[in-house]
Structure formats: structure tokens, C-alpha cells
N, C-alpha and C positions, 0 to 999 in steps of 0.2 A: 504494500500500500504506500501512496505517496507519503512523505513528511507534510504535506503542504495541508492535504486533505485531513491526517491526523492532529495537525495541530484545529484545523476548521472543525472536525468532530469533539475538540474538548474545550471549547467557547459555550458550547451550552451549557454542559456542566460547571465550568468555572461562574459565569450567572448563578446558576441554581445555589450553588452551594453560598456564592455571597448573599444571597435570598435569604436562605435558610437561616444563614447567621445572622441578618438584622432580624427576620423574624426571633429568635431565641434572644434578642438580645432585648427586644421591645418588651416581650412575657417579662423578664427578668428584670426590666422598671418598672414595668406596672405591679410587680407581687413586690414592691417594695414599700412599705411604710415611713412616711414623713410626717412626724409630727411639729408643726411652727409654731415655738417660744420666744418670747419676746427678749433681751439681754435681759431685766430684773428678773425673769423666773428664772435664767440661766445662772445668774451667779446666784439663788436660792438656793436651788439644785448644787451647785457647788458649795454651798456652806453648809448644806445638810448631809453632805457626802453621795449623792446619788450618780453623782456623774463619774464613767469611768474611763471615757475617751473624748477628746477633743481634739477637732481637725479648723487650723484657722484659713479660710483660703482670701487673700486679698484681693480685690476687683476697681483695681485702679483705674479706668474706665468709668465704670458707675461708681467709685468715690465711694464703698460699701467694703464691709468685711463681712465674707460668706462666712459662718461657724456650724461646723456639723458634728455630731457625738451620738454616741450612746450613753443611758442611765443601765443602774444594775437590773431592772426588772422589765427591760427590753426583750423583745424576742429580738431572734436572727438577725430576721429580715427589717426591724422597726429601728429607725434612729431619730434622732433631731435637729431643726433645720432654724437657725438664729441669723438675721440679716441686720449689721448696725453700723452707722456710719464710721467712715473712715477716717480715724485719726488715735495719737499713740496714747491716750487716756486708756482707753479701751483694750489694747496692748500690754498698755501697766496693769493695768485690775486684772488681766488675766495671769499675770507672771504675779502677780501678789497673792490670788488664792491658788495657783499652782504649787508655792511653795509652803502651804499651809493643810492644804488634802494632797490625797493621793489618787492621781486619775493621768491620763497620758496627754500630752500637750501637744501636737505638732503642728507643721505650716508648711507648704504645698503655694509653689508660685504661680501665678496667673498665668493658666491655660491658653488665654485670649491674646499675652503678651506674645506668645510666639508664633513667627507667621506660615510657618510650615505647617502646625497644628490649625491654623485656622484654616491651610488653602484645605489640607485634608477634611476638615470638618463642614466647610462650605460649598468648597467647588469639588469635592470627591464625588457625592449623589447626584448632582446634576451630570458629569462626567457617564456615571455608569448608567444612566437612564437615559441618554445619548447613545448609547453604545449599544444600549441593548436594540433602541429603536434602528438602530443603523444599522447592526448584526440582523433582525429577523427584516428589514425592507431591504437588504443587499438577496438574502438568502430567497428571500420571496423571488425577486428580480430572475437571480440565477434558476431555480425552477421552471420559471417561465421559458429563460432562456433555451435550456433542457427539452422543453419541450418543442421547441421548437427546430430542435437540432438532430430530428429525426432524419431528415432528408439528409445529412452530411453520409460523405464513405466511411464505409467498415470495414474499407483495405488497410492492410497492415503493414506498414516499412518494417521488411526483417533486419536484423543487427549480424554485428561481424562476429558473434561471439562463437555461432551455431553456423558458420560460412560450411559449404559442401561444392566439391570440387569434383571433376571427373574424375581423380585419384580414389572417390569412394563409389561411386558409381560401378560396378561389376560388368561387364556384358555389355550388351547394348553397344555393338560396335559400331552397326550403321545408323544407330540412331544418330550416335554422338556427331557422327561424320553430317547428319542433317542440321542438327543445331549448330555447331561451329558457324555456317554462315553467319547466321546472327550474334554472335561473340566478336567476329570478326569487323561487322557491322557498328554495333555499338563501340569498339574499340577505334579505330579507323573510317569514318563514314564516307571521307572523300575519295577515299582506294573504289568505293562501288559507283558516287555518283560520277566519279571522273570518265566512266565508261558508260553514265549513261543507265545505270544496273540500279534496279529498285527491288530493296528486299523485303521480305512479306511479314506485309502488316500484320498475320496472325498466324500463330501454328499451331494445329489441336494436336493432341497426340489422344491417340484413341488404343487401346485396349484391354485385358481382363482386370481386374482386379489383383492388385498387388504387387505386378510390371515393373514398380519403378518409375510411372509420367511424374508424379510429384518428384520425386528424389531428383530427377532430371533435369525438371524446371528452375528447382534451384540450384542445382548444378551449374548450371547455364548461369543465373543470376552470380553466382560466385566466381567461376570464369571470364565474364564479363567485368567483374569490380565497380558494378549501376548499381544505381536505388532498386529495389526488390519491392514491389508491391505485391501481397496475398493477399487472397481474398474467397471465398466459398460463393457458388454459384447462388444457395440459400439465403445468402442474408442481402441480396439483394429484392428481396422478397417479402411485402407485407401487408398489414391487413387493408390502409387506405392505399388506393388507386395514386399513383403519381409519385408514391415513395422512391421505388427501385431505381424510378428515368432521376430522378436528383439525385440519386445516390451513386449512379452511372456518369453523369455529369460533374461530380465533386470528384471521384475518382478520378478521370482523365484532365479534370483541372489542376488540380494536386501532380499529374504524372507529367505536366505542361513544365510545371516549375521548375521538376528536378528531371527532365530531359537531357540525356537519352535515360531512359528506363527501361524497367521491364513488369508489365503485369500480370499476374499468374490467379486464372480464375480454377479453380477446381470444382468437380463436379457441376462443367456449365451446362447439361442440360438439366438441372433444377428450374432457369431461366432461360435454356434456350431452345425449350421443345417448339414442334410444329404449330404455327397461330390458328387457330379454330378450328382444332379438335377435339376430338372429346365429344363423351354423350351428355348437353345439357349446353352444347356451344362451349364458348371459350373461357378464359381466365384471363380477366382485363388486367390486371397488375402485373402480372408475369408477361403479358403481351406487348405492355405499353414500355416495361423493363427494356424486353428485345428490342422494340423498335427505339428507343434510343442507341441502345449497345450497336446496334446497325448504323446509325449517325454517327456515331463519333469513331467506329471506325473508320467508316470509308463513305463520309459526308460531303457536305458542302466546306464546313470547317479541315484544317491540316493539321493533323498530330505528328508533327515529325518527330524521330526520335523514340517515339513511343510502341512497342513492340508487345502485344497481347501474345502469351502462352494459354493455351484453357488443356484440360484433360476430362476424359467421359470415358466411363462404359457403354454409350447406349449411345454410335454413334448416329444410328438407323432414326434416334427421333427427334434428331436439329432440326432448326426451319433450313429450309435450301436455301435461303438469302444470308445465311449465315455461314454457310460454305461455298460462297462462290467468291471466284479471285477479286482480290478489295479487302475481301473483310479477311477470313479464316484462307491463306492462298495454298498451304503446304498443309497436307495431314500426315502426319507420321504414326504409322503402327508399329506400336513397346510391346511384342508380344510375350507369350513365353520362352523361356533361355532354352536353349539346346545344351547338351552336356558340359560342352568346354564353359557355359556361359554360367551354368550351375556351379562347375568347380571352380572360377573365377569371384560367384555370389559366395559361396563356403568359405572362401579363402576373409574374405572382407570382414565377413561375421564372426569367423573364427580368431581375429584379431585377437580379444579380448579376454577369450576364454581360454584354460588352462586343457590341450586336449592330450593323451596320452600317446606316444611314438608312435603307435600300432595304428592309430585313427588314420586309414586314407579317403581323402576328402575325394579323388578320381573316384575311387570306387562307392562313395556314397552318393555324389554327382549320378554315377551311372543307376544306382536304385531309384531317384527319385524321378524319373518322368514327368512329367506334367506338374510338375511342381513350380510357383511362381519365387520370386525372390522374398517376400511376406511368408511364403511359407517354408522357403530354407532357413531363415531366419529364425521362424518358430520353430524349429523343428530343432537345430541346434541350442536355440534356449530351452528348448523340455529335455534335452540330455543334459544340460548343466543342469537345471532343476531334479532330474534324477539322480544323478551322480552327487549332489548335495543329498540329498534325500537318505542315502546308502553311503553317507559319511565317507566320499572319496573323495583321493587330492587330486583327481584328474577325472577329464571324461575318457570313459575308456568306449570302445565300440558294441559292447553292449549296452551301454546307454542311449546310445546313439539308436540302435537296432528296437529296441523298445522304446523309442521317442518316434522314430520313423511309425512304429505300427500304431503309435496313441494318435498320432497325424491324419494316418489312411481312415483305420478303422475305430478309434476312442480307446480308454485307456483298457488294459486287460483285467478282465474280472474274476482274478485267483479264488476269489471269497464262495464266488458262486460253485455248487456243488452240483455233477451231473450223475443222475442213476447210470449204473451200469450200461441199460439197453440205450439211454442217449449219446450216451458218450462213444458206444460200439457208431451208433446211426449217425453221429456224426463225422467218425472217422472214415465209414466208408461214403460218404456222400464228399468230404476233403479229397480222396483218394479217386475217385471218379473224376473229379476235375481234373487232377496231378496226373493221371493217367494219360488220358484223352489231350493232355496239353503234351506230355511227351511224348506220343505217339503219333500226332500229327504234325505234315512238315512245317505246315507254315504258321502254326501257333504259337503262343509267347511263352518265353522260357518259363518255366517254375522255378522260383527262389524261392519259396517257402512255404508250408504248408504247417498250420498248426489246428488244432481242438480248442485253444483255451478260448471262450469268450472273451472277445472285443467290444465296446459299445453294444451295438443292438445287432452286432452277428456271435452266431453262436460258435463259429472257428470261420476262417480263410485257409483260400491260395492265392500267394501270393504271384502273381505269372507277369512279366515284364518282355517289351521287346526285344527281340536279341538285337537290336540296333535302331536310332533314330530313324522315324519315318512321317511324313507330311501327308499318306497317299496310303489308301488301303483297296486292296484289291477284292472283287466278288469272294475269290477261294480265301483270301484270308477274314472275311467277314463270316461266311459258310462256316470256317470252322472256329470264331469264337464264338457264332451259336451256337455250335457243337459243345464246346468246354463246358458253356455256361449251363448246358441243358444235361449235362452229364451227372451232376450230383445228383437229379434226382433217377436217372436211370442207372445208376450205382445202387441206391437206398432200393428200387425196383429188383432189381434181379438176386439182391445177398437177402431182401429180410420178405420179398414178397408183398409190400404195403410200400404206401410212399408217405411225407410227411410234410409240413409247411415251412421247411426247413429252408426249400427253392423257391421262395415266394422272390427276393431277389433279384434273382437267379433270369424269372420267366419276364418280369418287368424289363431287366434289359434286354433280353432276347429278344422279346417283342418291337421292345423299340429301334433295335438294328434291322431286324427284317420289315420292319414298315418305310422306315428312311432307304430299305432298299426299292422297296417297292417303288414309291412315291414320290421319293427326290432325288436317286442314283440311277432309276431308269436300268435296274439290274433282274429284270425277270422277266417272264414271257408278254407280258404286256407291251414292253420296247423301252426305249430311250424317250421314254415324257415325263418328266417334272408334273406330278397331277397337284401336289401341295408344295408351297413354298413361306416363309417366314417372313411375312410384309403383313402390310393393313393397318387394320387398328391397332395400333402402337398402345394406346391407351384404354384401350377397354378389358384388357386381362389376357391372362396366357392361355385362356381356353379358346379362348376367339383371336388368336395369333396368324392362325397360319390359313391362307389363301386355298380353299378347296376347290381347285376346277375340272370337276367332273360332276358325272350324272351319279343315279341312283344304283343305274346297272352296272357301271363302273366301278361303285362305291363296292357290290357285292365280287366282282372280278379281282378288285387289290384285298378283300379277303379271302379270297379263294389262292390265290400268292402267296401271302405272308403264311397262311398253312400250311403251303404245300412246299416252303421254304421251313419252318418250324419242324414239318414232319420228315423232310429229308434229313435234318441234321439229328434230331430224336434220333432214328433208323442209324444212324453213323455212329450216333455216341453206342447206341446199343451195340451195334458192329464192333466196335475196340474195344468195350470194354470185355463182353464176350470173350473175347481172344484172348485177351492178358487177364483174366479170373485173378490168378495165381498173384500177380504181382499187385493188383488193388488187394489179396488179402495183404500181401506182405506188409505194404505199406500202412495199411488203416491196424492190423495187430503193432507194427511199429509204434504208430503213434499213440493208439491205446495206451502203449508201455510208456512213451520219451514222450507226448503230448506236443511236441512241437521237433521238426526236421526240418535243417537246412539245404542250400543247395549242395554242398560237396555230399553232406549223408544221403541225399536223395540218389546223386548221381552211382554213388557207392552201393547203393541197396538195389538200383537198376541193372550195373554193371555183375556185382559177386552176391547179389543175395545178403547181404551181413553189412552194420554198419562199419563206421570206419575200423583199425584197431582200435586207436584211443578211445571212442565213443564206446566200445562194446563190453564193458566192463572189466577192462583191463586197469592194471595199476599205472597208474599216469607220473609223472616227477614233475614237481611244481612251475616247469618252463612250461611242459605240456601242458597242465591243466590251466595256465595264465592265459594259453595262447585260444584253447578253446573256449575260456569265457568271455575272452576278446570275441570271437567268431558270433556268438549269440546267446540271448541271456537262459533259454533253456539245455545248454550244457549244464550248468549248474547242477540241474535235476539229474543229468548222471552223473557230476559229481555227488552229488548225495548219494544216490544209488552204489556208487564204488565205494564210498567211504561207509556203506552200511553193510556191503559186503567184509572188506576189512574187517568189521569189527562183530559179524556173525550175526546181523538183525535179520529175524527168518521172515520170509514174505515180505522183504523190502520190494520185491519186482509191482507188487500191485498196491503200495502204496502211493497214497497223493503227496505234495510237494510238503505241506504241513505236516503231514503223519511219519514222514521220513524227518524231518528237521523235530520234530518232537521225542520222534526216538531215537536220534542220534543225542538228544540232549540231556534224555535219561540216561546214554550207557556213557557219558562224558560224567 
């Protein structure tokens, strides 16, 4: 909080409390008793001994001597009050029975004589009741002001403290190489216009969430070494009509003065959706916003100097006059990284954190597919958080490996307890997937296959591309139907019943063979796009997507999507068939070890047996370091080995608790 504001917040209080104390202080004369004596009762009271204090005060001014006292049968609060001219008879008589009784005598000089006491006692109250008037008609004023200072911008000049540079920036190699023009711009402006070369008034960067547009924009602004204007697309946004076009206005007035700049709106389509859409007509405040933000980019008026950055997800619902050259000239899509661009974002994030020798970041770059920079990000903070958690002084790679799966699938749910027959149904409905993905050529590798619940799945497989791809082909489509339809013709053919286990499962299968059907133009119907993702932008995701076709149509792409469902069903049931034997191996596997990697998988497909180390053999503490680095369910055989060791019977079918319980009774 300001100093300025804090000292303006204790201005009331300091009133109040001076309030309160003349108020106590007024009480405290009024419960005071004065009785007025005239001098001959006072020197009676004096010769009778009554009096036991006497205070003389002189009032040279009025030519008086004030005399105050008490007698012995006063209360407290009650004294006496004698007023008698001034002169030293009066002086004498009191220094003559003073030393005759016994009572206390004093004298206190004229109050009035001094003039610092009097300017405090005169001109102090008029002073503070000035003040006070002044204090609430200034604050009044300011209110008002306040209120009227709605329409100002709500862009904010970033500081040098928080500067971001493309040194932190990861990836994004072509982006950079886009924005550089405008660094170069703002640094140099006459190198562009000497040729003539006019650079663009605005650049969206568009896409998914998490990319990196923000991080960029300021990158840019930090690079450049310009004023940094931010600002949210929202709070250009409000309840009266005309707010957002003066706040739009204040903005690029402000961006005028401290030219060249840079203004960075985020999430501008809050404000710069399509003008009169929507069911119910438009939205005038949000409208009249735009159509400013359209003037001052590329108006009657010149902003030179001044360079709009915005970022969106949702570039499909701009108005077009907001993306045409003038206003927004260059769009640059921040997509997702590809592998080197991941292991480039890991390195950045990894700055800070303590990871252990063994953590290779290529190799966790290659597990995470589809992962944005937000989420390598998180993902590396939930293994430092684990790794805290488990009292280590490093992240080691099964933290890492169990941060990755709290990411994909939520965090694992050791607590949760499966009967026997679920846990068998799960393992072979695991195993059907694992299967059918190693058995078919062009499906995605298996890295992992576990039982333990995740979130709201009750086990995974884990299956990964065996290499970066932008492009998917019919037969590779074909057979991640297959995969995905395989758990439940796994759970079919071993227990005879099937269970809701492929609810999942059939969701996405579905929705791969419908986008074959009806936007890939991959099935007997031909090469027609019958749905595509346009329209009403604004009226919800059910009414999204463009249907053009007939009724007889509608029934012909169901008769496809079945007959594409049921060839792949028929396929999985095909392989799994054939390889019986090794879906048992695997699902009794993981019945035992709950969770197999890829080297154990590839090892149980190759000899039947997992690894040496894994298989209950005795390990030397390199070994077993190396396999708890590989994944956090080695552990479980090490428990398992070390309960061998020490002769706990029926360790093989105990759970992870039941084995750490009784390895802590024979300790």
C-alpha cells in the first residue's frame, strides 16, 4: 500500500481520537464541584483550620487574584473558588495565616501571560474544525472524482524488475524469428522507413493454451527496452455502454506519450468477438469497445510508434475487420513444442530445481507428447513437490515418472482397495490394450501399463508415438480403434461378461471413426466433409458444427462408423485370440508387480520372465538405486525381495501396505 494513502487513512482516526478526548475532558468539568467564597469566609475557614490546600493564581489582566482550595470535609471532586482584587494586602494576610495553621500554600503564574498557551488555547479549535471541514470537502471532492474516472485505462506499465528476455523463452524458434521485426522496429525505425517498409500495426499470436503468447509478448517488450503496456481483453468491458471506447482511447493516449511502445492485450477476444451475434442480437458495450479499438488502430488519427500485440485461443470468433491488414497484419501461430522444443522448455524450468544425475530431460521431453510449456512446467513442479513430500534432497526420476502420471491421468489412488475378481478384470482388460498395441505395426509404442487407480480411471496404458507426427493415416486411425476397443474384448473372451470399465474407451473410439467418416472423407461414402466446425460460434458446443446433409445421409455415416467400429472389434478379437498366452502373462504379471515398464514389458514379450533384477533376485544397492530411478513401482519389488530375505510367507500376494507392515514387524 502507498505511504501516501496510509498516512490519508489515519487522518480520521487522529480527529476521532482528538474528539474523544475533549469529549472526556468536558465530562471531567462538568463532575467537578465549585463552591464560590467570598475572601472573609476564606480567611474564617482559615482561622478555624478547615482549609487544607490553597492554590493562588494571579490574573494580571483583570487586576484579580484567582484562589482555589480545598477544606477537610470536601469530596474528591468538590473544591473552592475565591476571586479578590489585586494587590499585596491580600498576599500579606495570606502569608500571615499561612504561618499560623497548617494547610499548603502555592502560586501558579498567569496562564494568559504566555503566548504560546494562549495561541494553543484560542486559535488550536478553530484550527482543527478547519481541518476537519477541509479533510471531509477535499475527500468528498476526491470521491466524486473517483467516480468519474471510470473511463481512464486499466493498462498497466510493466517494470524492469520482472524484464523477460528470449534467453527465457524455450522453443518457439520461428516465432521469435517473427517478432524480431518488430524489436528491430522499435529499436531502429528509420533502417524500415528509409526503404519505404511499414511494419505491422498489430500481431495476434493465436494458439492452445499454455504456448507461451504471453511469455513472448513480453519477451518482445524486454528485447525491445519500450514502455510495456498490459492489459486483459476483460476489463475493457463494463456495465454502462461507452466505458471500454474511453478506456480504448486513454490507452492509446497514454501509448502516444511514451512512443515507440508496445501494447499487449491478452485474451482479446473477451472484446473482440464477431458484432451481432448471438441469440438475443448483440452486446453494445463490447461492440462499441471494438469499434473504437478499430479507430485507433488503423483510423483517421496516426499512432506511430505504437505496436498492438493481442493473444487468443479462439481465433475463429474475431470480427474480420479486426484481422484484416491495418489493424491485426501478421498472425503468428505458438503452437505446441515438438520434442527438441520440450527438452529446450525442461531445461529452462529445471533451472531452479535440484534434479538428480540420473534425470534425463531428452528422455522425459520424448514421454510427454502433447504437452504445452504450462504443462512441462507443472509437471516438473509436482516432482519437486513429490520429492519434498518423500523427504529427498533431489528429484530423482521416479518422481518425475509419478508427476508425469498425476498430469495425464490424477494423482494414484494407493488407499483404494480392489477385490480380487476386479483387480484380475482389470489387469486383463490393461493387457488387451498392451497387447493389440504390440502387435500391431503401426500403433503407438507401450511405455507403461499399470492397475493402480488414477483419478477416475481405474489403471492405464500408457502407448506413445514411436516418433513425432502432424498426419495420421486411415490404417493408423483403424488401429487405434483397435487398441482402444481391445480392453473390452480382453475382459470378453478371459471372464465371458464384459464391464463398464470401457466406457472411455468406446467415447473415443467413437469419436475417431465419426471424424472419419464426416471430416477425413475416409470411408465408403468418399472424400466429402459432411460436418465441419464453423457457425454459431456463440451459441454452445452442441450447435458447433455445420451438418450438411440429408436424413438418408445422416442414416448412411451410421451405417460407416459401425461398420468401421465393427471391423476393428473383429481385429482386436483377431490378436488377441492368437496371443491368449501372453495377455495371460502379462495381466498374472501385473496382478503380482501392479504396475510394468517398458524395458519389463519388452523383456516378458521377448523370454517370458521379467528382467533378472526385477525377478526376485538379490539386487546391490547400485542396482536397486538404478531401478527406483526407472519407476516408482520397482519399489514394490523391492519390498517383495527384501521380504523374501527375511522369510515373510505369502509376500507374493500381498499389497504395497501389507508388505511395508510386515517388513516392519520383522524389523
Amino acid at each position: 500500500m502507498n505511504r501516501r494513502n496510509v498516512k490519508r487513512g489515519l487522518v480520521p482516526y487522529a480527529f476521532l481520537i482528538i474528539l474523544m478526548l475533549g469529549v472526556l475532558y468536558f465530562i471531567n468539568v462538568m463532575n467537578q464541584k465549585v463552591n464560590v467564597l467570598t475572601y472573609d469566609e476564606l480567611m474564617t475557614k482559615i482561622e478555624s483550620g478547615e482549609v487544607t490546600e490553597v492554590l493562588v493564581t494571579p490574573k494580571e489582566r483583570a487586576l484579580v487574584y484567582e484562589i482555589r482550595g480545598m477544606l477537610k470535609d470536601y469530596d474528591e471532586n468538590e473544591s473552592f473558588f475565591v476571586r479578590v482584587p489585586l494587590s499585596d494586602q491580600v498576599i500579606r494576610s495570606l502569608l500571615d495565616a499561612y504561618e499560623g495553621h497548617h494547610f499548603t500554600l502555592d502560586t501558579e503564574a498567569d496562564p494568559e501571560s504566555s503566548s504560546l498557551l494562549l495561541i494553543i488555547v484560542n486559535v488550536l479549535p478553530i484550527l482543527l474544525l478547519g481541518g476537519m471541514i477541509i479533510f471531509f470537502f477535499t475527500r468528498q471532492v476526491n470521491s466524486s472524482n473517483k467516480s468519474l474516472d471510470f473511463g481512464k485505462s486499466k493498462a498497466q506499465l510493466s517494470d524492469d524488475k520482472h524484464k523477460v528476455t528470449f534467453n527465457d523463452v524455450a522453443g518457439l524458434k520461428e516465432e521469435k524469428e517473427e517478432v524480431k521485426e518488430l524489436i528491430d522496429f522499435l529499436k531502429n525505425p528509420k533502417r524500415f522507413q528509409k526503404l519505404g517498409a511499414r511494419i505491422p500495426k498489430g500481431v495476434l499470436l493465436v494458439g492452445p493454451p499454455g504456448t507461451g503468447k504471453t511469455l513472448l509478448a513480453r519477451a518482445v517488450a524486454g528485447e525491445a527496452n519500450v514502455p510495456f503496456y498490459y492489459i486483459s481483453g476483460s476489463d475493457f468491458v463494463e456495465l454502462f455502454v461507452g466505458v471500454g471506447a474511453s478506456r480504448v482511447r486513454d490507452m492509446f493516449k497514454q501509448a502516444k506519450h511514451n512512443a515507440p511502445c508496445l501494447i499487449f492485450i491478452d485474451e482479446i477476444d473477451a472484446v473482440g468477438r464477431q458484432r451481432g451475434t448471438g441469440l438475443g442480437g448483440g452486446h453494445d458495450e463490447r461492440e462499441q469497445t471494438l469499434n473504437q479499438l478499430l479507430t485507433e488502430m488503423d483510423g483517421f488519427g496516426a499512432n506511430e510508434g505504437i505496436i498492438v500485440i493481442a493473444a487468443t485461443n479462439r481465433a475463429d470468433v474475431l470480427d474480420p475487420a479486426l484481422l484484416r491488414p491495418g489493424r491485426f497484419d501478421r498472425q503468428v501461430t505458438v503452437g505446441l513444442p515438438d520434442v527438441r522444443e520440450r527438452e529446450d522448455i525442461l531445461r529452462v524450468h529445471a533451472r531452479n530445481k535440484v534434479l538428480s544425475p540420473k534425470v534425463d530431460l531428452k528422455n522425459i521431453a520424448k514421454r510427454t507428447p502433447g504437452f504445452s510449456g504450462a504443462d512441462l512446467e507443472n509437471l516438473l513442479n509436482e516432482a519437486a513437490l513429490l520429492a519434498v513430500r518423500r523427504d529427498k534432497n533431489q528429484i530423482t526420476l521416479v518422481d518425475v515418472d509419478d508427476a508425469t502420471d498425476r498430469v495425464i491421468a490424477g494423482p494414484a489412488k494407493t488407499s483404494r482397495k480392489y477385490t480380487e475378481h476386479e483387480k484380475e478384470l482389470v489387469a486383463y482388460h490393461e493387457s488387451g490394450h498392451a497387447v493389440v498395441g504390440l502387435k500391431l505395426k503401426n500403433a503407438d509404442e507401450v511405455q507403461k501399463i499399470t492397475i493402480i487407480p488414477h483419478g477416475q480411471a481405474g489403471g492405464y496404458t500408457m502407448s506413445l508415438p514411436k516418433e513425432e507426427r502432424y498426419f495420421a493415416t486411415r490404417t493408423e486411425l483403424i488401429e487405434q480403434i483397435t487398441g482402444l476397443l481391445a480392453g473390452r474384448v480382453s475382459e470378453e473372451l478371459h471372464f465371458g461378461e464384459v464391464s463398464t470399465g470401457a466406457h472411455n474407451d468406446f467415447e473415443r473410439a467413437t469419436k475417431i471413426a465419426r471424424a472419419m467418416v464426416t471430416e477425413y472423407g475416409m470411408s465408403d461414402l468418399g472424400p466429402v466433409q459432411f460436418e465441419q466446425q464453423e457457425g454459431g460460434v456463440f451459441l454452445g458446443r452442441d450447435y458447433n458444427k455445420t451438418k450438411n446433409f440429408s436424413n438418408e445421409v445422416a442414416h448412411e455415416i451410421d451405417i460407416e462408423m459401425r461398420k468401421i467400429i465393427d471391423e476393428c472389434y473383429k481385429d482386436a478379437k483377431k490378436v488377441l485370440m492368437e496371443n491368449q498366452d501372453l495377455v495371460k502373462l502379462l495381466a498374472d504379471t501385473l496382478i503380482e508387480h501392479e504396475t510394468l515398464t517398458k524395458e519389463q514389458i519388452d523383456h516378458l514379450v521377448e523370454h517370458g520372465t521379467l528382467p533378472p533384477e526385477d525377478d526376485g533376485t538379490i539386487m546391490d544397492d547400485a542396482k536397486v538405486e538404478e531401478s527406483h530411478e526407472n519407476t516408482k513401482e520397482v519399489s514394490m519389488m523391492e519390498l517383495k525381495r527384501l521380504a523374501k530375505e527375511k522369510g515373510i510367507k505369502g509376500y507374493t500376494k500381498m499389497t504395497r501396505e501389507e508388505l511395508e507392515e510386515a517388513l516392519k514387524h520383522q524389523d
